[in-house]
N, C-alpha and C positions, 0 to 999 in steps of 0.2 A: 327559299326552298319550302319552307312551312307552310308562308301561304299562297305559296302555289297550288299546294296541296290541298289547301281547307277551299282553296275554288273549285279545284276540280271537282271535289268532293260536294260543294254546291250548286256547281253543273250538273251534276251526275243524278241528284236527289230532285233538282229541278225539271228536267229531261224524262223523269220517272224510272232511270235508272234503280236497279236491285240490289242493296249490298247485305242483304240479309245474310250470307257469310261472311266471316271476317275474312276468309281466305279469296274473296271476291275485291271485298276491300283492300287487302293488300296486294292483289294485283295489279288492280287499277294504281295503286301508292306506288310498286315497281314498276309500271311505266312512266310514270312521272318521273318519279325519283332517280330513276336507273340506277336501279341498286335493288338489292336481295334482303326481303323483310324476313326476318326468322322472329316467331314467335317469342317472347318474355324479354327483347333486348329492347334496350330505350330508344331504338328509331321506332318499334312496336309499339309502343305507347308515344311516340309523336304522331303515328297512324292513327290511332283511339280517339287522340285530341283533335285529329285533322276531319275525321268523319264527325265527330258530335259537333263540332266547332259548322262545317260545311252545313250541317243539317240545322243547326239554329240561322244560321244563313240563309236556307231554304225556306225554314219556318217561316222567318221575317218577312219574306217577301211573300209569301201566299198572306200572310195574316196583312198585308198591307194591300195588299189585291182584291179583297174578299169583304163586302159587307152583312154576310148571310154565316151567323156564328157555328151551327147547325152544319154550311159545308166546311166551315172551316176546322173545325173538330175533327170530321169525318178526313179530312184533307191532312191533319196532324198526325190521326190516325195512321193515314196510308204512310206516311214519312216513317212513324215507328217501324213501323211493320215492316218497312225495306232496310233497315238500320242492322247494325250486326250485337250482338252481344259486344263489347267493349269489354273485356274481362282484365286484362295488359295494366299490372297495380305496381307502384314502385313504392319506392321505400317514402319517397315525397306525399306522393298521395294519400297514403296511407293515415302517414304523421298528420296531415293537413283536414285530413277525413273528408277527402275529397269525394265527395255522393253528387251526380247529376240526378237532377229533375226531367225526370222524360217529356219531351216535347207537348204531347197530348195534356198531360196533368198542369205542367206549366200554364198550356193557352186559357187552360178551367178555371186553374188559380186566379189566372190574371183577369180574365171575365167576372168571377165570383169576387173580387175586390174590387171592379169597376176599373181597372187604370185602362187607360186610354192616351190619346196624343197630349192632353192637355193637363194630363194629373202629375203633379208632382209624386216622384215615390223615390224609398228608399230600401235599398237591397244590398244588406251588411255581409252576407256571403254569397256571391254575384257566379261565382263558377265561371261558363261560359255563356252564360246570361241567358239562361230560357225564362226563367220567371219576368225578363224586361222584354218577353217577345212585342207583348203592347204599347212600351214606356217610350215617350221619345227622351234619346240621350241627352238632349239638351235640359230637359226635368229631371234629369235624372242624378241621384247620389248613388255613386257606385263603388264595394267596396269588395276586394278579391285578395287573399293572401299570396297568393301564389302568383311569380312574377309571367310566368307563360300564360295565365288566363287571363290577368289582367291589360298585359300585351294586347293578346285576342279580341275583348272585349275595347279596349281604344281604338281597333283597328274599327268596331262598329260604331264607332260614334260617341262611344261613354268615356267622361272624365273620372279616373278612377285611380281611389286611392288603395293603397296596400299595408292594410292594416290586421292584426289579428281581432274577430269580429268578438272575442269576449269581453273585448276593451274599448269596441271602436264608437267611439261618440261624434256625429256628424256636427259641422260648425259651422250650421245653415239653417235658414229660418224654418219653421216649424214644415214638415211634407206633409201631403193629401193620403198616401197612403206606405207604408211599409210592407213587403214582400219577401219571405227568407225562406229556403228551405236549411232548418235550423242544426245547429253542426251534431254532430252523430259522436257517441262515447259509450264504451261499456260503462263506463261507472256516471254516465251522466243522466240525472233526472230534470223531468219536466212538472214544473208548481204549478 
């Protein structure tokens, strides 16, 4: 069911499909699903997962299409901009300080540290992998707390382990680069 969902949802983004409302997006999810999404219940937040999930899907394949950075940016760009706010928090996420990296920022990131097909890298809070839009999974050390993301991201290719990333020490020889959009705390400071 889920990832029926997270394809459509990378049809849809592919296709140049709109889902700039969430209320577009869960339509499309109730025709899939055949079933009735109401706003703040946890199928609403498998929708959330299903569209961010679908559109790094999206991401992937244009950014593997594309040797002109410049349209591919612009090309990230458009994916944002048809995306819906994701707002749909549970108590999991929350705990977990679950923060996505919006597609655009990610491809920059990952440009502005050079990873590419051949770089090793490592990404200790992996989400649903936009920071590895470049990385091929096979180079890749991937690390996700949460057992529905990291599900997600094996389905793309990454061997990933599920670890909390304040502890998580990889036990692999030295990588080319490391990637993290780093975990979020009121009372957490940055040295």
């Amino acid at each position: 069911m889920h990832q029926q969902l997270v394809t459509a949802f990378a049809n849809g983004f592919t296709n140049g499909d709109n889902f700039a409302s969430i209320t577009w997006a869960r339509k499309l999810a109730q025709s899939v699903l055949n079933q009735k999404i109401e706003p703040g219940t946890p199928i609403a937040k498998i929708v959330d997962e299903s569209v961010e999930q679908g559109l790094i899907l999206a991401a992937r394949q244009l950014v593997q299409r594309s040797n002109d950075p410049i349209e591919t940016w612009q090309q990230c760009l458009d994916l944002y901009d048809r995306q819906p706010a994701l707002n749909t928090r549970t108590s999991t996420s929350i705990l977990q300080q679950a923060y996505s990296t919006p597609v655009p920022i990610a491809f920059l990131a990952a440009k502005l540290a050079q990873i590419d097909g051949n770089t090793t890298v490592c990404e200790p809070t992996a989400g649903n992998g936009a920071l590895l839009l470049l990385a091929d999974p096979q180079k890749a050390i991937v690390n996700e707390l949460n057992s529905d993301r990291a599900a997600a991201l094996r389905t793309q290719g990454f061997t990933v382990t599920e670890q909390d990333a304040s502890s998580f020490s990889p036990t692999v020889e030295p990588v080319d680069r490391i990637i993290t959009n780093q975990p979020f705390s009121s009372n957490s400071t940055i040295s």
